[in-house]
Every structure is written in structure tokens, then in C-alpha cells.
C-alpha positions as CSV (number, residue, x, y, z in Angstrom):
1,X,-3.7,6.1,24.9
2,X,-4.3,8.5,28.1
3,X,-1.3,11.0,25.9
4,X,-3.6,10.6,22.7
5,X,-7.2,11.7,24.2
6,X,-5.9,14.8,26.0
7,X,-5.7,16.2,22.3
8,X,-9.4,16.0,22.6
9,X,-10.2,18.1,25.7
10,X,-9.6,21.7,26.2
11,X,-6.3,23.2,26.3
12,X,-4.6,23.8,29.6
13,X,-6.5,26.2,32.1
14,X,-4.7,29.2,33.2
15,X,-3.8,28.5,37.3
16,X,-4.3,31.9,38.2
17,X,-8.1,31.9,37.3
18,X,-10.4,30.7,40.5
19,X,-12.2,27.0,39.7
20,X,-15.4,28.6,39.6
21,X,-14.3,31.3,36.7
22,X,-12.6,28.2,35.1
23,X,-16.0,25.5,35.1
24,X,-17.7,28.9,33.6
25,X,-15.5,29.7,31.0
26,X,-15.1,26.1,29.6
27,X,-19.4,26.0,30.1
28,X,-19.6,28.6,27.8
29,X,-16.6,26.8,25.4
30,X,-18.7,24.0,25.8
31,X,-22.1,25.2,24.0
32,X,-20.2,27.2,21.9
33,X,-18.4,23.9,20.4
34,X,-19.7,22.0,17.4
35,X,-22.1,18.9,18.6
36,X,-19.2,16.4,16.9
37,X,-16.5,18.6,19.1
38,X,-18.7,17.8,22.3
39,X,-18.9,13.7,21.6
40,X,-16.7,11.7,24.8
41,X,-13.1,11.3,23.6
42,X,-13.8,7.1,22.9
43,X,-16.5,7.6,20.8
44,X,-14.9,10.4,18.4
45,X,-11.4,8.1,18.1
46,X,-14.2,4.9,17.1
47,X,-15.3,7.8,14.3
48,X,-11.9,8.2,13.0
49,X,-11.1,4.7,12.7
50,X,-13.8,4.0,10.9
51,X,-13.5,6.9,8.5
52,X,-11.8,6.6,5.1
53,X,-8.5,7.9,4.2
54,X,-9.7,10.5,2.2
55,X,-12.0,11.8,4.7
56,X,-9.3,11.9,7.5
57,X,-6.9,13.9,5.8
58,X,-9.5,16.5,5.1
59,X,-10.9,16.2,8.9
60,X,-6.6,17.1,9.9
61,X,-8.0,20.5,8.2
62,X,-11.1,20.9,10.5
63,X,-9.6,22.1,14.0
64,X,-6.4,22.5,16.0
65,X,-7.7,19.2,18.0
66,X,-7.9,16.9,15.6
67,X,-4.8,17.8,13.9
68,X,-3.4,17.4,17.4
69,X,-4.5,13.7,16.9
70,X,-3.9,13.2,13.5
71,X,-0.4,14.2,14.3
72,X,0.1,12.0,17.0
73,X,2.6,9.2,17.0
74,X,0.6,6.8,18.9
75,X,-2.8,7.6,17.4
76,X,-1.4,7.5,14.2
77,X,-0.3,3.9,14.5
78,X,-2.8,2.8,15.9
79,X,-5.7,4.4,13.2
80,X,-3.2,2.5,10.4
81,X,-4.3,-0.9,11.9
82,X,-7.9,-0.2,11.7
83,X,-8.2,2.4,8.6
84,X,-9.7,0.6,5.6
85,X,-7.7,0.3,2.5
86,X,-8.5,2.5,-0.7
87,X,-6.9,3.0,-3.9
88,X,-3.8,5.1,-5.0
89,X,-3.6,5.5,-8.2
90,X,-0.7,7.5,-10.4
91,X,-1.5,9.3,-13.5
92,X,0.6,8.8,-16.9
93,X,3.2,11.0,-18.2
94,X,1.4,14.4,-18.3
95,X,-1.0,14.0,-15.5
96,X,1.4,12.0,-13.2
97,X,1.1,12.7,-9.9
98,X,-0.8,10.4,-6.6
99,X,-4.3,10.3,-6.5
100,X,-6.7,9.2,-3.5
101,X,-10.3,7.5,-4.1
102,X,-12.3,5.5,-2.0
103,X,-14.2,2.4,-4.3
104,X,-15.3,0.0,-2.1
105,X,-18.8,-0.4,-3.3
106,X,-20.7,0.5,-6.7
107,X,-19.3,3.7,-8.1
108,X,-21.3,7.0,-8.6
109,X,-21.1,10.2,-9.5
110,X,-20.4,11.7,-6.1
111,X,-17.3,9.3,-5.7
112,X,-14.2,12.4,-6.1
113,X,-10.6,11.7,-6.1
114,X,-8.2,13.6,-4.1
115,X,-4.9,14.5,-5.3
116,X,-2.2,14.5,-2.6
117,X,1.0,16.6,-2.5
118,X,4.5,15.3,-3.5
119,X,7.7,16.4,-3.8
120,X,8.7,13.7,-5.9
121,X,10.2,13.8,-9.6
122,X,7.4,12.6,-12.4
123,X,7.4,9.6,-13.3
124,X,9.0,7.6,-10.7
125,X,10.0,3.9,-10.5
126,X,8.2,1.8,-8.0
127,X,10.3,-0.4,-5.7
128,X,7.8,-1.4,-3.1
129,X,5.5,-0.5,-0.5
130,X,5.2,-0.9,3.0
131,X,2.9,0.1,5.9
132,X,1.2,3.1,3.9
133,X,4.8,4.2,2.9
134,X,6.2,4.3,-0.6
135,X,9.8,3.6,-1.7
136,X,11.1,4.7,-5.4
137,X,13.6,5.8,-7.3
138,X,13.7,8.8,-9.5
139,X,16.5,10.2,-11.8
140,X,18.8,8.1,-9.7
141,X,17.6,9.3,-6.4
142,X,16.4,6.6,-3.8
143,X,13.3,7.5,-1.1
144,X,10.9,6.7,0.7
145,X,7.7,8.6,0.8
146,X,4.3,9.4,2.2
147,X,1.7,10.5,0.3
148,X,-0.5,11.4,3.5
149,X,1.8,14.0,5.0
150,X,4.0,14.7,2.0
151,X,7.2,13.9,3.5
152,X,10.3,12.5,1.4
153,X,13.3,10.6,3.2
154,X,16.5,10.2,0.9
155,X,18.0,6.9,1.1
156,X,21.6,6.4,-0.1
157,X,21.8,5.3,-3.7
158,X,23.2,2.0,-4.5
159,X,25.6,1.7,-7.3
160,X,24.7,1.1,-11.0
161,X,20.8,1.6,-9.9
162,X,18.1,0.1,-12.1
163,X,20.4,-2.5,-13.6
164,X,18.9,-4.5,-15.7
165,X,18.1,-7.9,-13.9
166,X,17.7,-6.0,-10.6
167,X,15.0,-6.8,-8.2
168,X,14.0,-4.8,-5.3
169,X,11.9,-4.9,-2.5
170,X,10.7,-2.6,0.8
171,X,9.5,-4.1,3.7
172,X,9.2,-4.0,8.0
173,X,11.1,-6.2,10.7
174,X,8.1,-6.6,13.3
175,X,10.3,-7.4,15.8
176,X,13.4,-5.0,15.3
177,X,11.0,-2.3,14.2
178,X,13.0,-1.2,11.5
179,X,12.3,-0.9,7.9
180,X,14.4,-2.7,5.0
181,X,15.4,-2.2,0.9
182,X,16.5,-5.0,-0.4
183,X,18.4,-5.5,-3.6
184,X,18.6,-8.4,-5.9
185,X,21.5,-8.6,-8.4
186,X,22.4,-11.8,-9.9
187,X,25.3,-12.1,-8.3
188,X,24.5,-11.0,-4.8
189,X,22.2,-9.6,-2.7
190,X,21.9,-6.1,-0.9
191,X,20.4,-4.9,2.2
192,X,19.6,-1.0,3.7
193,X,18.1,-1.1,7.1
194,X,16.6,2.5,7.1
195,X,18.5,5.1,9.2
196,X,21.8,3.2,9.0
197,X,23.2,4.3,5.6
198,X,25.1,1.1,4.5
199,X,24.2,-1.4,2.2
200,X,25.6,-4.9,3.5
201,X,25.9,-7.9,1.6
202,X,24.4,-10.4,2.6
203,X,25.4,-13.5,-0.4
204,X,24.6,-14.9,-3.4
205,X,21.2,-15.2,-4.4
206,X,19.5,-18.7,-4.9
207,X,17.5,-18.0,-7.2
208,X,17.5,-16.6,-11.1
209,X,13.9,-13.8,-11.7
210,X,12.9,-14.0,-15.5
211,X,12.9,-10.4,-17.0
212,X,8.8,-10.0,-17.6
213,X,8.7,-10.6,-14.0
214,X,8.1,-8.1,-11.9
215,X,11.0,-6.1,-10.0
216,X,9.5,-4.8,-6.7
217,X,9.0,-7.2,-4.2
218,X,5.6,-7.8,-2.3
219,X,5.6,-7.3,1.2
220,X,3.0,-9.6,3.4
221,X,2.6,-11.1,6.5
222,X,6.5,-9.9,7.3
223,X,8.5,-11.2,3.9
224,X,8.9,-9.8,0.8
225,X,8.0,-12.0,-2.8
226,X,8.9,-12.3,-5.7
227,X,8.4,-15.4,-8.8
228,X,11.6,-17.2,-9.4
229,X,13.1,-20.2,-10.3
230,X,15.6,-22.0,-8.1
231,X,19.6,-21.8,-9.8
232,X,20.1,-24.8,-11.6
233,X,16.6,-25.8,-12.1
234,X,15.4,-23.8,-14.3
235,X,11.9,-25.5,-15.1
236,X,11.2,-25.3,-11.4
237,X,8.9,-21.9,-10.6
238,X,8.8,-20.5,-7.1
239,X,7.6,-18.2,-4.6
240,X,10.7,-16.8,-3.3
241,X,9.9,-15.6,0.5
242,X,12.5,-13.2,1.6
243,X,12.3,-13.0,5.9
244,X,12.8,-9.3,6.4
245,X,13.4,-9.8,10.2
246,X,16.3,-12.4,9.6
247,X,16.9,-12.1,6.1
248,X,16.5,-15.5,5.2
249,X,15.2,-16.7,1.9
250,X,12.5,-19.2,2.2
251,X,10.5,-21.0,-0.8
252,X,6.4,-21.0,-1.1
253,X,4.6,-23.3,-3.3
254,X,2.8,-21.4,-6.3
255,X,-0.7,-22.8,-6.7
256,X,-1.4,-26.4,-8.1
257,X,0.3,-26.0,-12.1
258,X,-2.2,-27.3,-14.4
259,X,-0.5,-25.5,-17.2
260,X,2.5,-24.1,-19.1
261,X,4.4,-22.3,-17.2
262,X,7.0,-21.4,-19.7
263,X,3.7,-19.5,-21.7
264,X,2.2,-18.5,-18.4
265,X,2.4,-15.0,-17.0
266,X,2.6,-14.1,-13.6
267,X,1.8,-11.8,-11.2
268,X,2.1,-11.8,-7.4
269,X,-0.2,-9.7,-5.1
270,X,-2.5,-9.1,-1.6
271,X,-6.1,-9.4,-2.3
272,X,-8.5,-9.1,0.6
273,X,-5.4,-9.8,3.5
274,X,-4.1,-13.0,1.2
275,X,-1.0,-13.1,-0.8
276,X,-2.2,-13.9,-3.9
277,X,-1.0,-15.3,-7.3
278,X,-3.2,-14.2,-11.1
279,X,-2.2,-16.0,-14.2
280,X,-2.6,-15.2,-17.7
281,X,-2.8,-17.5,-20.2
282,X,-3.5,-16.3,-23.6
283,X,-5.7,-14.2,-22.2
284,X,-7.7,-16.2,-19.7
285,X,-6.8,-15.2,-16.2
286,X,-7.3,-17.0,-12.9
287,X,-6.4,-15.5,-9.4
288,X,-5.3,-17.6,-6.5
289,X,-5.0,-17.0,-3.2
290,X,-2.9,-18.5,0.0
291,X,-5.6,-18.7,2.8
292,X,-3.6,-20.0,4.9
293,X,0.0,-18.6,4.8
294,X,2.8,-21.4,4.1
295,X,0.4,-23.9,3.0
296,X,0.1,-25.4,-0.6
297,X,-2.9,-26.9,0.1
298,X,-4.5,-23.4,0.8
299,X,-4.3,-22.3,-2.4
300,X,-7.9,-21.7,-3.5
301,X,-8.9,-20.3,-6.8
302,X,-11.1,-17.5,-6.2
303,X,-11.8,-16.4,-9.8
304,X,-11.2,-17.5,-13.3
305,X,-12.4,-14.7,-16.1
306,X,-12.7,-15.8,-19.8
307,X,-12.3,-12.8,-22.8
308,X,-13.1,-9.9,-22.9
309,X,-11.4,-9.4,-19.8
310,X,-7.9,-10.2,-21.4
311,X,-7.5,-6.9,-21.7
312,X,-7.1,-6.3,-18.1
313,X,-3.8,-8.0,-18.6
314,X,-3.1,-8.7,-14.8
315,X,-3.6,-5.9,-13.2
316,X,-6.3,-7.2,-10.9
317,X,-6.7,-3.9,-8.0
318,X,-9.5,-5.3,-5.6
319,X,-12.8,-7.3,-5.4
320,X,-15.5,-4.5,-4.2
321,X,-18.2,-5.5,-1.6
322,X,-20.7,-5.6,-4.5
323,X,-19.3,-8.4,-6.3
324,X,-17.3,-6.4,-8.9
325,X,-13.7,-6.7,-9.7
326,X,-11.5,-3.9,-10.9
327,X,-8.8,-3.8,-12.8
328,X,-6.2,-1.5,-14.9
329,X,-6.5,-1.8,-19.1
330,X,-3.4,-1.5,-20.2
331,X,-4.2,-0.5,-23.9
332,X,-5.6,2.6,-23.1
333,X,-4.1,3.4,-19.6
334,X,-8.1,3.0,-17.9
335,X,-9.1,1.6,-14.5
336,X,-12.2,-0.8,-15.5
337,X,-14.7,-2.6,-13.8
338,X,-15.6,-6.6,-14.7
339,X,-19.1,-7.3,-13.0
340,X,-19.3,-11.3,-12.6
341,X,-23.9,-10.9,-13.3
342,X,-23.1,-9.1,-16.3
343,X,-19.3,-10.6,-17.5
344,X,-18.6,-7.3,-19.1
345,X,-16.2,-4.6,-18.8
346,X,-17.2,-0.9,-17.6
347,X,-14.7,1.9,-17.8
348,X,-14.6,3.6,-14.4
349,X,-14.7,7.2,-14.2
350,X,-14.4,9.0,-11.4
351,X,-14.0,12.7,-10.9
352,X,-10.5,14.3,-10.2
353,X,-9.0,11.2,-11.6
354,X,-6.7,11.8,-14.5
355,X,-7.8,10.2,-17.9
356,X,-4.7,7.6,-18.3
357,X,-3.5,6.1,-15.2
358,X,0.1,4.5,-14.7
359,X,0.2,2.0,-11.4
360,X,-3.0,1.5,-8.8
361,X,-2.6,0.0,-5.8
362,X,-5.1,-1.5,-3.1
363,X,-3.6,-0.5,0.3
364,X,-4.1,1.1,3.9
365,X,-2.0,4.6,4.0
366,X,-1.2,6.2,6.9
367,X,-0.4,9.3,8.9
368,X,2.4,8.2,10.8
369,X,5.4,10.4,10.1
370,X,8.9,9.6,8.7
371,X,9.9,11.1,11.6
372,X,8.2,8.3,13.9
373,X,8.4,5.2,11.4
374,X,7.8,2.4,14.0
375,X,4.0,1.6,12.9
């Protein structure tokens, strides 16, 4: 941490000044210097971590010294464990592109999106994301990308990508260090540890993924998910738990079935640190969430929303401090707001934002560069 706080204090005096000339030179510095610039080196690195996304990147514009910082391998990794998550969203068609916007509490006026650069194709496909990194493919073209700093990484391309039946997944060995794409086909499965360039096969998959269900995997608590059904069971739904560190499939309970599941839609997610399961059925949707990782009996049904909240299909984005849970309307491409006092939708609009909005995700970014992708 010593390498990190030096970007804080003055540059490197010049050894053939005297002491005395030196202590008055940074004096004067000293008075000169914003009051924010003149805060001890612990308390301005509690500021950052406490600061939103969206704030930090426009603070990296502010002065030399906290670019310094915000550039910073170790700083970096360590504001990523303690930045709170926001929203990215991605515009439709015309206005595609990654937006930035910070709804943690009751939306206002003042709340303003920020749109972040990319050197991506439009309209990419999603295949999972990871540690505030993305990884998609467009036009054939496999990467990984940060929204933050703008960097792209090409990965190789598989063959025959985007088959259909294909699942993918991104995710993070904790103990190697080293990040993973996994591939799904239905008669084997495909691994990329990043940096290596070879896709290894690793077997034939156990289980069979239905077509509505999604294809990128969800990465928590070091595996990836998906919803399956175990070969030669087909009645039989299923977590499937891929271990990213030893690439072991594992199986996780889904919550306690009290229903069809044939005429059930899922969807698997993270919602407030918990991997977490929302169902729709005919329209009613209840969310479920593992408190306790591994456990069936941890399953706890946080919420269970009656029409007219059917139209949020299940795109369920995050529950806000104040009680409020927002959500993505397919129908007309909106982000909306379902307030459990009032059990009515609200169309959020927030400025910057474009009108019809793809994908949204609930997630930490980060500043850490490709260049340094141990997190």
C-alpha cells in the first residue's frame, strides 16, 4: 500500500536544491493546493472507496495525482472490493452503446447517466461478466472488455460460434488468478484460460440447457451457473455449478418446486451478494435467493409480485435502499420501477439514458486494467 500513497504526495524533490529551499517550495505548493489535495493520504483513499463509479472516473480527470492512483494496479484492486455496484445499461439498436447511472435510492431529476467509451461493434452478444469486466462476441469476434478504461482484449474465436444450443460462461480462478470462457456444446465442453490461446476439451457435458434458457453463464462466489436438466432425466431441473478453479461440474438445488416447471420460466441471477433464482408463471413472478451458498434449505423467497408487474418479464436489476425494485419492460425496451407501498409500475427516466434499453446489469466495475487482470 506504501507504492499506492506515494501517488498522493508531491513529486520527487530535485537533490540539488538545499532542504531549506525544498520545505519552502513545497510550503508554498502546499497553500497553493486545493483543501481536498491537502487531506492525509488514508483519509483521501477512504473517499475514493466510498465514492461511486461514476464519480471516480470523472475524479481520474481532476489531477495528475489521482490519475496516478486510479491507474494503479494495486489501488485499483483494492477500490473494486469496496466500490458499490451501480447499473450498466446498453441502449437498443440505434442508441446502443454502455451507459453508467448510479440508482441506489429514489430517483430524481439530478440523477445523470454517463456514457462510457467503447471500441466495440453495436450490438454485441453477451457471454458473461466477471470482476467489472465484460466478455462478448461481435460479428464473430470474441473479447473481453472494460467499459472503465475502454480497453478491448481479443480472444481466439472458437469454431462454429453462436451455435445454436451453445452456452457460455466468463468467470475467475481465485486461486490460479486466472480468468476462464467456457463453452457448452451438447456434445462437449470447451475451456479458454485467458492469455493461453487454446481451447481444451475438457468432456462431455452432463447435462442438456433448454433453448429459452439463458446462454451466458452467472459467475458467483467462484462458479459459473446455468438451469439445466441432468442427461437422461429430463423432468429433473438443476442448478448446474461449474467450479472455475478445477473445472468440475457440481449440482445446486433450485428452490423448494411448488409448481410446473415445464410452464415455469426461469432466470438465474445475484441480488444483494446472493445467487438468486426469479420465476414467472403466467405472469406472477417470485425471486429466491441462496443465503447461504450450497444449501437448499437457504432458499428464502424474498419477493412474490402479482400483475401488473408481468410485464417486467424477469428482468429483475436490483432492490434500492428505499424499498423499490427495478426492473427492464420488455414490451417497450424501459427500465421501470415497482414500489411494494404503492404496487404499481413507474417508468424511470433518467437523463443521458437512451429511450429503449437492451441488457442492464447490477454490478461493481472496475479500473483495473487488462493489462493487470489479477483483481
Amino acid at each position: 500500500m506504501k507504492r499506492i500513497l506515494q501517488c498522493f504526495r508531491h513529486p520527487a524533490t530535485n537533490r540539488s536544491r538545499t532542504p531549506k529551499q525544498e520545505d519552502d517550495d513545497e510550503e508554498e505548493e502546499h497553500g497553493q493546493r486545493p483543501y481536498i489535495l491537502q487531506l492525509s493520504d488514508h483519509i483521501i483513499l477512504e473517499i475514493f472507496c466510498k465514492i461511486p463509479t461514476k464519480t471516480l472516473i470523472q475524479c481520474k480527470r481532476v489531477c495528475k495525482s489521482w490519475r496516478c492512483c486510479l491507474s494503479d494496479p494495486e489501488f485499483t484492486r483494492e477500490l473494486f472490493s469496496r466500490t458499490p455496484a451501480c447499473l450498466l445499461v446498453t441502449g437498443f439498436r440505434w442508441q446502443w452503446g454502455h451507459f453508467l447511472v448510479n440508482l441506489d435510492g429514489t430517483w430524481n431529476p439530478n440523477v445523470v447517466a454517463l456514457k462510457l467509451s467503447s471500441e466495440i461493434s453495436p450490438r454485441p452478444t453477451m457471454v458473461g461478466s466477471c470482476n467489472g469486466f465484460l466478455c462478448h462476441y461481435s460479428r464473430h469476434h470474441l473479447h473481453i472488455f472494460n467499459p472503465v478504461t475502454g480497453e478491448l482484449l481479443p480472444l481466439p474465436t472458437p469454431s462454429e460460434l453462436g451455435t445454436l444450443g451453445d452456452c457460455y460462461g466468463f468467470g475467475f480462478g481465485p486461486v490460479s488468478r486466472v480468468y476462464k470462457v467456457v463453452r457448452i456444446l451438447p456434445k462437449q465442453v470447451m475451456v479458454l484460460t485467458v492469455g493461453s490461446g487454446i481451447w481444451r476439451n475438457i468432456g462431455h457435458p452432463a447435462y442438456s440447457f433448454s433453448s429459452i434458457t439463458p446462454c451466458h453463464g452467472i459467475y458467483h462466489n467462484g462458479f459459473l451457473h446455468w438451469i439445466g436438466r441432468a442427461c437422461g432425466d429430463s423432468s429433473r431441473h438443476l442448478v448446474c455449478a461449474f467450479h472455475v478453479e478445477t473445472e468440475q461440474f457440481q449440482e445446486l438445488p433450485l428452490p423448494p418446486p411448488s409448481y410446473d416447471l415445464d410452464k415455469t420460466y426461469f432466470k438465474l441471477g445475484v441480488l444483494n451478494g446472493w445467487l438468486s433464482v426469479i420465476l414467472n408463471l403466467n405472469g406472477d413472478i417470485s425471486v429466491w435467493v441462496m443465503k447461504d451458498y450450497k444449501m437448499k434449505e437457504s432458499w428464502t423467497k424474498e419477493h412474490e409480485f402479482k400483475d401488473p408487474v408481468g410485464s417486467f418479464g424477469t428482468s429483475i436489476l436490483k432492490f434500492t435502499k428505499e424499498g423499490q425494485v427495478l426492473g427492464l419492460n420488455y414490451d417497450d425496451h424501459s427500465m421501470q420501477a415497482y414500489t411494494l407501498a404503492r404496487t404499481g409500475l413507474v417508468r424511470v427516466e433518467v437523463d443521458g439514458l437512451p429511450l429503449m434499453i437492451s441488457e442492464a446489469w447490477d454490478l461493481v466495475l472496475s479500473f483495473v486494467s487488462l493489462k493487470d487482470r489479477s483483481p
